[in-house]
N, C-alpha and C positions, 0 to 999 in steps of 0.2 A: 504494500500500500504506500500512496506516496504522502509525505508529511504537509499537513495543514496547518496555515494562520488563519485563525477565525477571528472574528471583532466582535464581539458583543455590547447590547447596550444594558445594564443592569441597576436592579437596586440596592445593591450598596451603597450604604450611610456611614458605616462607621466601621471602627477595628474590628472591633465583635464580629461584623459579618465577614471577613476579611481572612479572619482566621477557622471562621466556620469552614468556608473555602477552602481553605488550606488546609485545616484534617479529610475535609470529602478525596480531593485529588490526591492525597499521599494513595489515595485503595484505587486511584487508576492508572495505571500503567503508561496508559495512551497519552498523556496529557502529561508532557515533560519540562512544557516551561509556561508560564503564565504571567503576565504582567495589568495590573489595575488601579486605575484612578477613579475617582467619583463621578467620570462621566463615560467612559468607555473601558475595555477590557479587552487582551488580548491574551490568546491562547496558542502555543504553538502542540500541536497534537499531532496522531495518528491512528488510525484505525476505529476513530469514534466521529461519529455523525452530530453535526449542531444541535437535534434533536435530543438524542442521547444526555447530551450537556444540559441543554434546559430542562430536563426530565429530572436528572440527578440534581441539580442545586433547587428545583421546587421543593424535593424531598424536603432541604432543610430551607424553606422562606424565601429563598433569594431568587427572583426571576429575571431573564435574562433571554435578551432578543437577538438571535443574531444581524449585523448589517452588512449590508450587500454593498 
């Protein structure tokens, strides 16, 4: 599979969500690097679908749209 940047637009507020974040992704493999500010989001991935991602962070409150 080849490796993707995706962009998300999300709601994160604050560190708390942030770090929410950052225990989900340590349990995916696919999702190796990831960078976020309070207005966009950037994932550098592979083998996982945008879908997949905003599926997984609803789990924990946080949604997040991918932008084209």
């Amino acid at each position: 599979m080849e490796e993707q940047i995706l962009i998300f637009r999300t709601s994160v507020r604050n560190a708390r969500d942030i770090k929410h974040i950052a225990a989900l992704f340590t349990l995916c493999p696919q999702i190796y690097k990831w960078n976020i500010d309070m207005e966009d989001w950037e994932i550098e991935c592979q083998g996982i679908t945008p879908t997949e991602i905003s599926k997984a962070l609803r789990a924990i409150n946080i949604y997040a749209q991918e932008l084209e």
